[in-house]
BATIBA-303432 format. One record per atom (N, C-alpha, C): residue in one letter; atom name; x, y, z. Coordinates in steps of 0.001 Angstrom, whole numbers. Layout:
! residues N
  rest  atom        x        y        z
     A    CA        X        Y        Z
...
//
This chain:
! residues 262
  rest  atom        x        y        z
     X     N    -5017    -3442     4376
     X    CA    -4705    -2439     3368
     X     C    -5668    -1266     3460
     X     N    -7227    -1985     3701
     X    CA    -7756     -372     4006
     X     C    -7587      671     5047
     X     N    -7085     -390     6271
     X    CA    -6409      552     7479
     X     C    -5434     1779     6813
     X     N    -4770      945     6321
     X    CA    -3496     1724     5792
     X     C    -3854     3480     4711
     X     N    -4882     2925     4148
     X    CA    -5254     4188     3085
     X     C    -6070     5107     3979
     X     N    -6606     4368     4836
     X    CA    -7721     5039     5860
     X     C    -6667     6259     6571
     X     N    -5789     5775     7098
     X    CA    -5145     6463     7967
     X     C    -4048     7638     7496
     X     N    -3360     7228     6241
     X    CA    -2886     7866     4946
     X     C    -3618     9063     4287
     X     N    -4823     8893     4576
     X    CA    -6088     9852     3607
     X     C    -6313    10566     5099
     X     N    -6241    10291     6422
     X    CA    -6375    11353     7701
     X     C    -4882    12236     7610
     X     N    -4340    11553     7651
     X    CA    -2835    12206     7836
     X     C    -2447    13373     6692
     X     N    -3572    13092     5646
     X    CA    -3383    13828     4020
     X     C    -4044    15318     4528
     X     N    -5671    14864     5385
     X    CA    -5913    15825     5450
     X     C    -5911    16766     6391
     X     N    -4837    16512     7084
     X    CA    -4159    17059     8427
     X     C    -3292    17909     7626
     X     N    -2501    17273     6387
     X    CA     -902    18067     5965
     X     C    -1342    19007     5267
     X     N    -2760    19170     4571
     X    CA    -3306    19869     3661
     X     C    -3922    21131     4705
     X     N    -4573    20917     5562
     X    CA    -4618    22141     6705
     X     C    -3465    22431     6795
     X     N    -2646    21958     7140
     X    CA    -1211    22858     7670
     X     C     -372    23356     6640
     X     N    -1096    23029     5563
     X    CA     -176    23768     4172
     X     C    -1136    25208     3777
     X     N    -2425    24894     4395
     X    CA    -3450    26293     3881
     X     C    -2504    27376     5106
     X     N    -2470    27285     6220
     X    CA    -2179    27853     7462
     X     C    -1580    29146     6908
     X     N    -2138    30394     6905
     X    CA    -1204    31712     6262
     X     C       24    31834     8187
     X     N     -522    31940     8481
     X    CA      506    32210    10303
     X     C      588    31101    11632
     X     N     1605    30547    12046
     X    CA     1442    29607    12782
     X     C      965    30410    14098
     X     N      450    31896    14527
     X    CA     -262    32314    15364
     X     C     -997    32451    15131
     X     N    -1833    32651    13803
     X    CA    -3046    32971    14020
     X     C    -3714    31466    13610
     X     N    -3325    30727    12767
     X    CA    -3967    29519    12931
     X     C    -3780    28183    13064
     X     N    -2543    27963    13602
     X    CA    -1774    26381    14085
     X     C    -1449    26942    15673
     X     N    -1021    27511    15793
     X    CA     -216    27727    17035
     X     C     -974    27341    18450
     X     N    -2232    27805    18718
     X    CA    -3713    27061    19349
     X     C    -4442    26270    18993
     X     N    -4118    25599    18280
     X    CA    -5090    24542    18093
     X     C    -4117    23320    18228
     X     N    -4226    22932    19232
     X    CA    -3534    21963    20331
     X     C    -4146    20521    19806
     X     N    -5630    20476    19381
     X    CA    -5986    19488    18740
     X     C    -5429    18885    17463
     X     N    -5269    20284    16811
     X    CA    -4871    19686    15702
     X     C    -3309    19506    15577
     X     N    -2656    19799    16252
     X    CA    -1342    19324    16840
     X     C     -855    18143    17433
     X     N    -2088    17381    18287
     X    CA    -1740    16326    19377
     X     C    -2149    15210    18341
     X     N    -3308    15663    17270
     X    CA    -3583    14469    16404
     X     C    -2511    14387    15366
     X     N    -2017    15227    14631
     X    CA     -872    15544    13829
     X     C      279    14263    14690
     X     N      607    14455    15722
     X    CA     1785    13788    16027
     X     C     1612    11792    16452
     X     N     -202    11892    16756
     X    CA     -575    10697    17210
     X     C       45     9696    15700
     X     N     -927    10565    14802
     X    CA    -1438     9750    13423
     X     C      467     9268    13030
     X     N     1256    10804    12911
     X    CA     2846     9919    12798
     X     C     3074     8815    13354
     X     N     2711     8799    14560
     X    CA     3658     7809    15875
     X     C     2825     6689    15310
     X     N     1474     6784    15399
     X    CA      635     5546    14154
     X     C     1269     5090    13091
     X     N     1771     5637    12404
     X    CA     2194     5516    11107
     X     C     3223     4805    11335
     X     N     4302     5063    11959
     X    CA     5945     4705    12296
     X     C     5445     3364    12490
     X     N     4709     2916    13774
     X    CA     4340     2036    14213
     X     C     3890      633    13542
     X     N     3274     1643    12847
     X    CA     2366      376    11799
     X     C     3437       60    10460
     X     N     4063      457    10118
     X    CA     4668      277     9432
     X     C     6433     -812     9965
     X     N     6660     -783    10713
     X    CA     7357    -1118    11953
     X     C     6411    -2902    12193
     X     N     5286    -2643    12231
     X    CA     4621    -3885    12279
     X     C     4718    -4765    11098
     X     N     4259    -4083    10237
     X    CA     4031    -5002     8546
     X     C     5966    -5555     8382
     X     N     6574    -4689     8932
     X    CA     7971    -5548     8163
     X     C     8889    -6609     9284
     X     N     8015    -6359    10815
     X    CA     8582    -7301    11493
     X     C     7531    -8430    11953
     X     N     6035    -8045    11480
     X    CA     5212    -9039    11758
     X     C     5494   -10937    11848
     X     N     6504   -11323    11028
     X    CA     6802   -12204    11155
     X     C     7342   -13107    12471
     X     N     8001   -11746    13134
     X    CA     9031   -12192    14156
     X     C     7904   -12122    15711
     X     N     7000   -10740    15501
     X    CA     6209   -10832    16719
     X     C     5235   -11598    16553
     X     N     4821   -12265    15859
     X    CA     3827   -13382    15999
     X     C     4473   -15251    15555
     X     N     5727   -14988    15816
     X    CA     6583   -15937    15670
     X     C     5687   -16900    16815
     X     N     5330   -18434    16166
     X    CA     5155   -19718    16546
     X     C     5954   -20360    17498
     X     N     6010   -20107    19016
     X    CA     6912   -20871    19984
     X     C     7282   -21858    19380
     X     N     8673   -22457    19468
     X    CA     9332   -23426    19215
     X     C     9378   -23617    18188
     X     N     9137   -22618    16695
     X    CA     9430   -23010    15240
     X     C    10954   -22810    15450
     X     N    11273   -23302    14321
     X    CA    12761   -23022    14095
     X     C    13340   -22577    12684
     X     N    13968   -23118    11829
     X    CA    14488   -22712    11145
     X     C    13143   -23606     9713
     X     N    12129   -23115     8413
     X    CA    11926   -21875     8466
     X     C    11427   -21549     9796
     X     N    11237   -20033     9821
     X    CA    10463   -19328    10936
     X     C     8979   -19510    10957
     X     N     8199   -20044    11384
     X    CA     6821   -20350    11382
     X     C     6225   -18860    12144
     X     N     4785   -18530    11610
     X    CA     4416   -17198    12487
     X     C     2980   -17567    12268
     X     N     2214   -16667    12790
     X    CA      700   -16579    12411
     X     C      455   -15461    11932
     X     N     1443   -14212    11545
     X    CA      937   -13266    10605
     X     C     2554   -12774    10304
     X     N     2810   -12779     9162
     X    CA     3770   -11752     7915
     X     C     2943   -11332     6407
     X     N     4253   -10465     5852
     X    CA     3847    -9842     5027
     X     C     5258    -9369     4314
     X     N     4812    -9726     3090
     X    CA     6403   -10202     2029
     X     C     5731    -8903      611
     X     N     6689    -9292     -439
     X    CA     6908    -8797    -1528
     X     C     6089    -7460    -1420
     X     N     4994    -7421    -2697
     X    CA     4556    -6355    -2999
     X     C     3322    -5995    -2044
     X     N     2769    -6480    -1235
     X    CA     2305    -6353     -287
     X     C     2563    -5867      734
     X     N     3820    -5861     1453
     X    CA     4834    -5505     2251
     X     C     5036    -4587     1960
     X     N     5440    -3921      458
     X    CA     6099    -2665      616
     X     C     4566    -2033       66
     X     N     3666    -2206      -94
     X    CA     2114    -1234     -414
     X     C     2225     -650      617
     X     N     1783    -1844     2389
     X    CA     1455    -1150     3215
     X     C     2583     -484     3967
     X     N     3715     -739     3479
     X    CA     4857       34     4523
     X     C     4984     1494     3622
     X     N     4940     1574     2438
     X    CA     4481     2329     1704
     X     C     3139     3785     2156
     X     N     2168     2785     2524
     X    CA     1084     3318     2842
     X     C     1179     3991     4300
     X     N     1240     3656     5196
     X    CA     1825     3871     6655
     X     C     2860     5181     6748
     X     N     4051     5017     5755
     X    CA     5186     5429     5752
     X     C     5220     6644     5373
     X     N     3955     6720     4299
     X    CA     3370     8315     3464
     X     C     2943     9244     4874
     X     N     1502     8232     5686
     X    CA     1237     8417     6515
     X     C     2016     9301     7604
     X     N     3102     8705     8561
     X    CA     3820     8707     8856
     X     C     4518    10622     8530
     X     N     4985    10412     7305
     X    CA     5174    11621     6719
     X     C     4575    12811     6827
     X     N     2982    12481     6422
     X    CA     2230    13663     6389
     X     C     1762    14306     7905
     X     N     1673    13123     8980
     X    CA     1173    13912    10407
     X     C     2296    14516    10614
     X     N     3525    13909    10500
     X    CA     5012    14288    10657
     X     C     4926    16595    10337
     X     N     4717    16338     9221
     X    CA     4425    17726     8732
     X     C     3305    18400     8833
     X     N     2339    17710     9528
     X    CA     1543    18322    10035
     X     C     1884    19324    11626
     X     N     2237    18311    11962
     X    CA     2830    18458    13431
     X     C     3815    20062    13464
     X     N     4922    19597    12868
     X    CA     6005    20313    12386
     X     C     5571    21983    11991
     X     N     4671    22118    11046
     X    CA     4247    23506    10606
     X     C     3317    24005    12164
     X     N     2998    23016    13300
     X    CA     2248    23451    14476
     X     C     3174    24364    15538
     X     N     4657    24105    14745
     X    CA     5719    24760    15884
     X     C     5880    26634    15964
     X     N     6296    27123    16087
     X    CA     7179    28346    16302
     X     C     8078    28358    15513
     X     N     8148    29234    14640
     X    CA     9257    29231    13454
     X     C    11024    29158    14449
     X     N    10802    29706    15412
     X    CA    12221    29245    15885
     X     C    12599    28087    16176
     X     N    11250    27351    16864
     X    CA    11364    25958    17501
     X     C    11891    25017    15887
     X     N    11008    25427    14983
     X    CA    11005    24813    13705
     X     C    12516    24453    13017
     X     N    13367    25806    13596
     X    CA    14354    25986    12970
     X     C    15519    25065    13444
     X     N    15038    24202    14704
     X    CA    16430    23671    15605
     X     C    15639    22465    16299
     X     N    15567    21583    15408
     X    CA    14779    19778    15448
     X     C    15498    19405    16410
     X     N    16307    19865    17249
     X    CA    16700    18932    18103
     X     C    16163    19405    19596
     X     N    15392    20648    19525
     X    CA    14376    20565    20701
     X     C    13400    19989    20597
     X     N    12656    19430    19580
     X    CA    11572    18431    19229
     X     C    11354    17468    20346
     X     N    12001    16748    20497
     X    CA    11931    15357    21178
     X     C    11761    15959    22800
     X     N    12265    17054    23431
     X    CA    12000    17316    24454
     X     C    10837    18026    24461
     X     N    10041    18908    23178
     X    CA     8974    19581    23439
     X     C     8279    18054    23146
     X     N     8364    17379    22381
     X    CA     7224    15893    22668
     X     C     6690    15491    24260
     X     N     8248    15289    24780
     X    CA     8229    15136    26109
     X     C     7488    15957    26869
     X     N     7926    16974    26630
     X    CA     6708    17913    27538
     X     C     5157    18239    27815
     X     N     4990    17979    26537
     X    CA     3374    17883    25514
     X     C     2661    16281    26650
     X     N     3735    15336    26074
     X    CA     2673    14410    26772
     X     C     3094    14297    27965
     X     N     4126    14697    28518
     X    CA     3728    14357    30217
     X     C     2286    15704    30286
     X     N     1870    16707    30051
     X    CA     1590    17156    30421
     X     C      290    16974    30205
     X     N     -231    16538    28981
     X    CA    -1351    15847    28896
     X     C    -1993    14401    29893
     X     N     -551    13358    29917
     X    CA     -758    13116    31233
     X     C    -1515    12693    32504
     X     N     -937    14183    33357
     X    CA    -1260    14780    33790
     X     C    -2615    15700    34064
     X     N    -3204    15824    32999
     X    CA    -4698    16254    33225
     X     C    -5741    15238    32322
     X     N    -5131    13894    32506
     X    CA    -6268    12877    32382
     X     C    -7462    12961    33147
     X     N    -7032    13354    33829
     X    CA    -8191    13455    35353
     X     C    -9428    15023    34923
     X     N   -10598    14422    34872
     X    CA   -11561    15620    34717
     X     C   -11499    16463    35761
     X     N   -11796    17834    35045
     X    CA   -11616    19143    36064
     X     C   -13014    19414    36847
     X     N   -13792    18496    36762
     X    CA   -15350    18723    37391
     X     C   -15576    17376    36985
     X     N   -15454    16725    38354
     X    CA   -16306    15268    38924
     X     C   -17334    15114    38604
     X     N   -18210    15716    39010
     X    CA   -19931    16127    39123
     X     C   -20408    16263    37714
     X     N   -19596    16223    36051
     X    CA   -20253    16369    35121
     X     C   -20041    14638    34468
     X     N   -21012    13783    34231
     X    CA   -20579    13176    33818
     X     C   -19849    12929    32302
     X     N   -19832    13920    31493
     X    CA   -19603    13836    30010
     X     C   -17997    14055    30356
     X     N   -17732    14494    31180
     X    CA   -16356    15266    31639
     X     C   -15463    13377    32265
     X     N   -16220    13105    33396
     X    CA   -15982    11703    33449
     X     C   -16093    10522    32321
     X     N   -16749    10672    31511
     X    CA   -16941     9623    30732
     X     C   -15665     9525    29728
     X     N   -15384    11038    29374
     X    CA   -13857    10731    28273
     X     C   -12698    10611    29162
     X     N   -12484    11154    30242
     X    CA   -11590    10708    31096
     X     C   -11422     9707    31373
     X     N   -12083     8544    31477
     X    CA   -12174     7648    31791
     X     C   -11744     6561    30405
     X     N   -12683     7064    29478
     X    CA   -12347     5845    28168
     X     C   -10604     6646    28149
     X     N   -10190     7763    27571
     X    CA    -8674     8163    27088
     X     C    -8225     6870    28319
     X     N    -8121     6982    29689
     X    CA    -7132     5922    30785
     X     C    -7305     4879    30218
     X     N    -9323     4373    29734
     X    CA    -8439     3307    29241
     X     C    -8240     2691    28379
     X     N    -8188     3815    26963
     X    CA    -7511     2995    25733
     X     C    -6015     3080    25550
     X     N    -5842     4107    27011
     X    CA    -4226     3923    26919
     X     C    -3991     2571    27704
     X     N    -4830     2046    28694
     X    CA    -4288      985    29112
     X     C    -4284     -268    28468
     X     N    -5692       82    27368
     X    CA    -5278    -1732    26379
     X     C    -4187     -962    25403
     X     N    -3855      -59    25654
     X    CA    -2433      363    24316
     X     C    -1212     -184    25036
     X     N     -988     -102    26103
     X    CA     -121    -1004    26873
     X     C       17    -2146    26514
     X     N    -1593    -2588    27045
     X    CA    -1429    -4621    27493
     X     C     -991    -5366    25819
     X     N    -1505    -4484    25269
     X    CA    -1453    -5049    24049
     X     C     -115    -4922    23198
     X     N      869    -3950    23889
     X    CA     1911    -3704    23294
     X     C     2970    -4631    24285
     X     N     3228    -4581    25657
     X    CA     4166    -5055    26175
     X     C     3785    -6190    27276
     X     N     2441    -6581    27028
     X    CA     1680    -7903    27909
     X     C     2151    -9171    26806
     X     N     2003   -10062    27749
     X    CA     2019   -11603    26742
     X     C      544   -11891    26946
     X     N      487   -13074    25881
     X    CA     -485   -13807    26068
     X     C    -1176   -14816    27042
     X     N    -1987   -14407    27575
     X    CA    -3381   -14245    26515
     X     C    -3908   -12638    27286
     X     N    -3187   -11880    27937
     X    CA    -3467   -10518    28175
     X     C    -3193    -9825    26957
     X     N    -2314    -9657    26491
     X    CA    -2294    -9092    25119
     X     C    -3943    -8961    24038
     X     N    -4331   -10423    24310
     X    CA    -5231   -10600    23398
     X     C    -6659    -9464    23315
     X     N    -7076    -8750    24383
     X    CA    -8041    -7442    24952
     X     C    -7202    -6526    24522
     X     N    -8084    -5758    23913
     X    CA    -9731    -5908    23583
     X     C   -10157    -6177    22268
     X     N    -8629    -6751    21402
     X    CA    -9461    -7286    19942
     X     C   -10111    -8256    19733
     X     N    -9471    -9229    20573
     X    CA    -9959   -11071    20212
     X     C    -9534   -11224    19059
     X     N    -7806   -10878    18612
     X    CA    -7531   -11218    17375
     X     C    -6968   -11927    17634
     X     N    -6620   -13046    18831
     X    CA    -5857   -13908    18976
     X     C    -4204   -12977    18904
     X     N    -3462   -14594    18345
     X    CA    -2190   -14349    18546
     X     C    -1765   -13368    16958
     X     N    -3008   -13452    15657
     X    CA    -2438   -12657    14628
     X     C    -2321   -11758    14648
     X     N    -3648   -10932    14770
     X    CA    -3608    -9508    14729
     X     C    -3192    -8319    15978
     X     N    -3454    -9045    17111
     X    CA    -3241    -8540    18518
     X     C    -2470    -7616    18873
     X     N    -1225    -7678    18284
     X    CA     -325    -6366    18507
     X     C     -428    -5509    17533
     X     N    -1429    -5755    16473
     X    CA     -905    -4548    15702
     X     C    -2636    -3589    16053
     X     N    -3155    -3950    16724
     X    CA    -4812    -3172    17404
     X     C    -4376    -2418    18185
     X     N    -3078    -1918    18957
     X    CA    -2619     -601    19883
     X     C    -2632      386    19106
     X     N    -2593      162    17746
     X    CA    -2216     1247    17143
     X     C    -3365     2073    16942
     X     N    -4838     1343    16733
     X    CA    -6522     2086    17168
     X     C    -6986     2421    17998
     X     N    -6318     1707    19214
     X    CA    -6468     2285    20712
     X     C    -5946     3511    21254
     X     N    -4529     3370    20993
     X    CA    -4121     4511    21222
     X     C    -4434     5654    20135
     X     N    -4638     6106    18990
     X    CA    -5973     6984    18343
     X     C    -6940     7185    18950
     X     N    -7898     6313    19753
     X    CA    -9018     6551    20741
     X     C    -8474     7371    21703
     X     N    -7293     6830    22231
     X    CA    -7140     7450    23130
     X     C    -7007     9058    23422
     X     N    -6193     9366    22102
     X    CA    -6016    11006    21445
     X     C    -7510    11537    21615
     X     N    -8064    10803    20550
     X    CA    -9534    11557    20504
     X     C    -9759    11478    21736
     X     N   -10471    10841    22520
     X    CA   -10882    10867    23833
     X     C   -10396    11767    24687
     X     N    -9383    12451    24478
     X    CA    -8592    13799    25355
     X     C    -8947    14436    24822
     X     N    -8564    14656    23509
     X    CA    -9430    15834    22748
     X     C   -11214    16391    23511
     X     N   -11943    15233    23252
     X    CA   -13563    15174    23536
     X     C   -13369    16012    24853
     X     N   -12418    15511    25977
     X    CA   -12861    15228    27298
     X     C   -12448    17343    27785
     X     N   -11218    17760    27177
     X    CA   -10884    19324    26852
     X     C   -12219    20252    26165
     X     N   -12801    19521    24922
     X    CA   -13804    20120    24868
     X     C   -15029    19949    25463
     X     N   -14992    19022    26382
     X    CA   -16674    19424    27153
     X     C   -15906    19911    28513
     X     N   -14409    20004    28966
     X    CA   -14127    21322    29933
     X     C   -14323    22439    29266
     X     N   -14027    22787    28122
     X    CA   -14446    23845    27653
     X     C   -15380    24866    26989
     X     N   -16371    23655    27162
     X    CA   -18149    24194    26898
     X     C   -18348    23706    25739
     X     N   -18022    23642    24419
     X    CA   -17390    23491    23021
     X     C   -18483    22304    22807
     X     N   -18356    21012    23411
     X    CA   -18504    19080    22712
     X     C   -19812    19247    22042
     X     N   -20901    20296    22042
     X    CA   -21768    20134    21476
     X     C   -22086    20903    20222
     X     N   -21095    22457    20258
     X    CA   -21208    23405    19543
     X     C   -20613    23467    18401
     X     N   -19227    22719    18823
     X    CA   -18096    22402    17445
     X     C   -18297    21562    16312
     X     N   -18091    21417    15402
     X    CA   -18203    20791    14495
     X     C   -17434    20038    14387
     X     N   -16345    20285    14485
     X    CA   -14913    18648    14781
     X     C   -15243    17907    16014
     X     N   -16163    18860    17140
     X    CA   -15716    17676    18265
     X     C   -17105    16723    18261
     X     N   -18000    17354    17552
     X    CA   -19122    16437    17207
     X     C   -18756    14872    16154
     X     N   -17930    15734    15243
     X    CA   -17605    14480    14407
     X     C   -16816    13555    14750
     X     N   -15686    14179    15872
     X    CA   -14728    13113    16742
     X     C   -15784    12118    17898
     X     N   -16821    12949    18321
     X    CA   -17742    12261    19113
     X     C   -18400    10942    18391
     X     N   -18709    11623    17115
     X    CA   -19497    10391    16602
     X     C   -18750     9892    16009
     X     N   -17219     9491    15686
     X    CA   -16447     8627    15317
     X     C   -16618     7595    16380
     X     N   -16189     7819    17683
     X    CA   -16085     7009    18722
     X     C   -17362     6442    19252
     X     N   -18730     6962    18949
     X    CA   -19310     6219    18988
     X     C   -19299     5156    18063
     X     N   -19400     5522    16846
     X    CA   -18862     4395    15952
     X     C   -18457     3154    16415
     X     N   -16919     3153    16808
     X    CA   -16469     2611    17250
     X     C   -16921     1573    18504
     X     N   -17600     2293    19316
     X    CA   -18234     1394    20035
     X     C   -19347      612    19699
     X     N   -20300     1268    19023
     X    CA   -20726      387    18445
     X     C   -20394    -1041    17715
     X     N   -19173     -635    16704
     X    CA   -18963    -1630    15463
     X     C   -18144    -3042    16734
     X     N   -17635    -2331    17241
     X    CA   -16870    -3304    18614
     X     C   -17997    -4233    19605
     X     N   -19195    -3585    19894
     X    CA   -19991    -4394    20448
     X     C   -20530    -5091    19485
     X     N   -20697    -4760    18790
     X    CA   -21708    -5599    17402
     X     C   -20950    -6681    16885
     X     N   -19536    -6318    17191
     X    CA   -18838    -7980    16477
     X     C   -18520    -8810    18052
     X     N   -18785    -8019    19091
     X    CA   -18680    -8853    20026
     X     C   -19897    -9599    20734
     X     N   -20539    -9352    20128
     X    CA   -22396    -9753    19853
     X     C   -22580   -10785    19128
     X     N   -21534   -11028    17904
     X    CA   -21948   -11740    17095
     X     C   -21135   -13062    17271
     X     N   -19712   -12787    17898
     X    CA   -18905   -13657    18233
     X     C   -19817   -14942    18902
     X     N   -20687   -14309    20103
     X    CA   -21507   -15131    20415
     X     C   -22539   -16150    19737
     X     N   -22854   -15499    18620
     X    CA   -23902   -16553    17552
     X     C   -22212   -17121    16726
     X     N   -21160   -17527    16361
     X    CA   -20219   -18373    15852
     X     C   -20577   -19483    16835
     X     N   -21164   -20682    15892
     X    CA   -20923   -21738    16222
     X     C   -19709   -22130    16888
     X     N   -18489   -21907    16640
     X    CA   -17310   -22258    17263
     X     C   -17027   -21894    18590
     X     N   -17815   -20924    19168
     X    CA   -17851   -20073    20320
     X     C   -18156   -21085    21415
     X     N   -17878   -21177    22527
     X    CA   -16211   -20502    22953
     X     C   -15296   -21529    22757
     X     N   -15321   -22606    22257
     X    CA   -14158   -23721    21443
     X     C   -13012   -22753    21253
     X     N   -13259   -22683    20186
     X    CA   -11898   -21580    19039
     X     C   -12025   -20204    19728
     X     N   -12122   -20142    20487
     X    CA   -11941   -18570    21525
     X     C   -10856   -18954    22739
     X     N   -10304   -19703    22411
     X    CA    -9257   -21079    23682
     X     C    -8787   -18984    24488
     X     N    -7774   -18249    23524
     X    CA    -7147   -17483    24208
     X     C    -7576   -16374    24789
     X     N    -9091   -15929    24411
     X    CA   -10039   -14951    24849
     X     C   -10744   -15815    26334
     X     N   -10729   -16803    26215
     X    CA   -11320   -17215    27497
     X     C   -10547   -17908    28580
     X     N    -9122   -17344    28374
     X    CA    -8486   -17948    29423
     X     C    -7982   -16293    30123
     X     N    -9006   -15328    29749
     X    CA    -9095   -13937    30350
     X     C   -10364   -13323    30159
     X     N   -11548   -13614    30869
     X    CA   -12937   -14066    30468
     X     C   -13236   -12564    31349
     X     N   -12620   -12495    32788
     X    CA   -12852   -10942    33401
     X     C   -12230    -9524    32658
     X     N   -10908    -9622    32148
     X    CA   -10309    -8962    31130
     X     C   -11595    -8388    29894
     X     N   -12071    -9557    29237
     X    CA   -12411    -9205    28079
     X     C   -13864    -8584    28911
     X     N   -14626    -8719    29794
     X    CA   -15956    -8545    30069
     X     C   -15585    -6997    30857
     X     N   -14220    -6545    31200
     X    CA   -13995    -5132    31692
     X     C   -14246    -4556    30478
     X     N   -13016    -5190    29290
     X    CA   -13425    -4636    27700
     X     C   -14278    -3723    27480
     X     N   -15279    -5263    27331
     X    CA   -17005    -4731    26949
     X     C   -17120    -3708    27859
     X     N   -17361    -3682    28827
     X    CA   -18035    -2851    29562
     X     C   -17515    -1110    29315
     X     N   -16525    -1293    29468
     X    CA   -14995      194    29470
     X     C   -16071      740    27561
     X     N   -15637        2    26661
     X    CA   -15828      377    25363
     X     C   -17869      778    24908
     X     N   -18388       62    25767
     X    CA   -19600      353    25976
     X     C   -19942     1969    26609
     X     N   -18782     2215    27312
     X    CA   -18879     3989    27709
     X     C   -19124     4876    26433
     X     N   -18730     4297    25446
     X    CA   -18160     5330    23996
     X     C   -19995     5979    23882
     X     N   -20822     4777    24101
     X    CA   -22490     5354    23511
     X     C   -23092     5923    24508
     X     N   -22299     6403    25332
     X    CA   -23232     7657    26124
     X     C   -23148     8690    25888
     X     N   -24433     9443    25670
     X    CA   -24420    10271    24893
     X     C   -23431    11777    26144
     X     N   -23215    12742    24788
     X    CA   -22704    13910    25389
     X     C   -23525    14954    26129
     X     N   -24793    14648    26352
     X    CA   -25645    15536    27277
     X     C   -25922    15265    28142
     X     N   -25826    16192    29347
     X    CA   -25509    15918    30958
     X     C   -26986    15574    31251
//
């Protein structure tokens, strides 16, 4: 539930910029950041919400039958809080996004889906840093590839690949693409502004910087601690039947704390 408000209260204050905006040229129309996050946080939203009302079925118990046995759902008023919550979500990057267009583009939603298309092949496409030789330039290039690649394993892998890089087992496991791929946004974002001189000077890309350190941190620190659980590695049966997987993990998510100075 706090995911849910967390991400609801970003998406709020995405729709609230794009409602100050007096001209979509002079202040949406370039700012590509605040556009690519606008559409992430929706596709988040859809997603997650998409999760809470079918959770039952994707973490469905091999061989239950009739009831349906699972290791994670979510019913009554609970169910509709966070589909609720998500769904607001959902809404607000939605219109965030939307006020980022060209009043003509705006006017005829059914070029949308092909300017999406275009946006991310083209992003893409310049995953790859424009200068080898800097490492700050390599370092987000590298994490964006690969929180898109646990946004994959984790979305269309089985188990126990699925299970990297949360170690939520079989409960939570599919619904952790939906933080990865957010990293992944930011991490393009970061990796544009240190091509563009900016990662140290800006004030958003500092705070997107030190989100993701965050993140790496709070991720090593529970994967630190996993180790002091007595139960370790017993009750870890599905994390350790992908022991190189999870130790790329660590290592890949351990990039996040290097710092941004060459």
């Amino acid at each position: 539930m706090t995911a849910a408000i967390l991400i609801a209260g970003s998406c709020a204050s995405l729709a609230l910029k794009a409602s100050r905006a007096r001209t979509w040229d002079d202040d949406l129309g370039n700012d590509t950041s605040f556009r690519r996050h606008s559409l992430a946080l929706a596709t988040t939203g859809v997603a997650s919400s998409l999760w809470v009302k079918f959770a039952d079925v994707v973490t469905r118990i091999p061989g239950s039958g009739d009831p349906l046995l699972s290791h994670q759902s979510y019913s009554g008023s609970m169910q509709a809080k966070l589909i609720g919550c998500y769904g607001t979500a959902a809404a607000l990057g939605a219109y965030g996004w939307i006020k980022c267009l060209p009043e003509d583009v705006r006017r005829n939603p059914f070029s949308w889906p092909g300017r999406i298309v275009d946006g991310v092949s083209q992003s893409l496409l310049q995953l790859a840093p424009k200068d080898t030789s800097d490492p700050v330039q390599n370092k987000y290039s590298l994490l964006t590839s690969s929180f898109l690649i646990f946004t994959a394993m984790q979305t269309i892998c089985n188990m126990p690949i699925a299970v990297i890089p949360s170690w939520t087992s079989r409960r939570l496991s599919r619904a952790f693409p939906m933080y990865t791929f957010l990293g992944a946004v930011t991490c393009f974002d970061l990796k544009e502004a240190t091509e563009q001189g900016r990662i140290l000077t800006d004030e958003s890309s500092r705070l997107l910087s030190a989100g993701v350190r965050s993140f790496g941190g709070l991720y090593l620190g529970a994967r630190g601690l996993s180790l002091l659980d007595p139960s370790f590695p017993k009750h870890f049966g599905v994390v350790n039947q992908v022991p190189g997987l999870a130790v790329m993990a660590i290592l890949m998510v351990g990039l996040t704390l290097r710092s941004d100075k060459k």
